[in-house]
N, C-alpha and C positions, 0 to 999 in steps of 0.2 A: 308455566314457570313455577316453580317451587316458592314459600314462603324466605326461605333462607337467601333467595336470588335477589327475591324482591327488598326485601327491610334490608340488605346490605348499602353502607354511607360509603354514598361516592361522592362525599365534598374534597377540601382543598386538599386534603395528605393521602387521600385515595391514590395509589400505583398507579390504576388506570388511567385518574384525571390528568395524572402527571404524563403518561406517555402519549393521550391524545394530544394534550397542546403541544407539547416536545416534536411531534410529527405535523403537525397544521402549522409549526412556525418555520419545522426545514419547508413544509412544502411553499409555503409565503415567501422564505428566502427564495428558493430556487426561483421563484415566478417573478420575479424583483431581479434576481442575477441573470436570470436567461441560463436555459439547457447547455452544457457540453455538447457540441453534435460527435457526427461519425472522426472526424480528422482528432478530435482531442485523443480520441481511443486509441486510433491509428495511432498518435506520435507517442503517446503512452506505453505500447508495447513497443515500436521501437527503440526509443530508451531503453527500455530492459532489455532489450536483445543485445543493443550495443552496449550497455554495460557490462555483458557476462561475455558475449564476443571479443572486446579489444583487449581486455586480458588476457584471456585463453591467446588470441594472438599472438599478444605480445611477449610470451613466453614461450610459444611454438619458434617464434623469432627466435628472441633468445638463445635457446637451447639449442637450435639449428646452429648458430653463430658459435656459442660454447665447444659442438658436436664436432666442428672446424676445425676448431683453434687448439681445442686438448681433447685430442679422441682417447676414452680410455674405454672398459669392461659394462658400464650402465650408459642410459641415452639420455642426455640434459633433456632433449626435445623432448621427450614424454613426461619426464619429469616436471618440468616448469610450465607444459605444457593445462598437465593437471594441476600444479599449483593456480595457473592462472585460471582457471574452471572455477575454484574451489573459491576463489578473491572475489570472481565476479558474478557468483550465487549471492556469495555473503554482501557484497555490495550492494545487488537488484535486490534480493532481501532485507535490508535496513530501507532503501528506499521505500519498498513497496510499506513497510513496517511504518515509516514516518508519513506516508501517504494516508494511510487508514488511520493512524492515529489524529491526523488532520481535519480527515472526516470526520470522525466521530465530535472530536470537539465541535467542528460547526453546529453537528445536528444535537448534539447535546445544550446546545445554548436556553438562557431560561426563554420563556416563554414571552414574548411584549406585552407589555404594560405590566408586567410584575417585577416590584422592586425586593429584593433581600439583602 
């Protein structure tokens, strides 16, 4: 090891000090809350599935029923079809966004026993 590895302060405002306890405290949560198994994953992506599914549906509907009722020169069904694609990305993307934002805040938590 080098001189300059060695005399480097790894006390209290050191990066490092802070991201080991930061990780030894999610892994202390986690072992206090118990694992997610395999079914949380499983229902996890399902949500997302169905979240971007029943809109796309629901404008395939739609648009089939419009394509009915006032047939003119363009197709409601593809139309709203893709609208509803386009809802249920931006939906499963704000979920999955507030998801990981969720995360992070847990494993961001200070550290036990330190007060600020």
């Amino acid at each position: 090891m080098s001189d300059s590895l060695t005399n480097q302060n790894l006390g209290e405002d050191s990066p490092f000090v802070r991201k080991v306890a930061s990780e030894s405290a999610r892994k202390l949560r986690v072992l206090r809350e118990g694992k997610q198994g395999v079914w949380f994953g499983l229902g996890m992506s399902g949500l997302i599935g169905w979240s971007v599914a029943a809109p796309s549906l629901g404008g395939a509907l739609l648009g089939l029923w419009l394509d009915r009722r006032y047939p003119g020169g363009h197709s409601w069904t593809l139309m709203l079809l893709a609208a509803g694609l386009v809802i249920g990305c931006a939906n499963a993307w704000h979920w999955i966004a507030a998801q990981a934002r969720a995360m992070n805040d847990r494993t961001e938590d200070k550290p036990e026993g330190k007060d600020e």
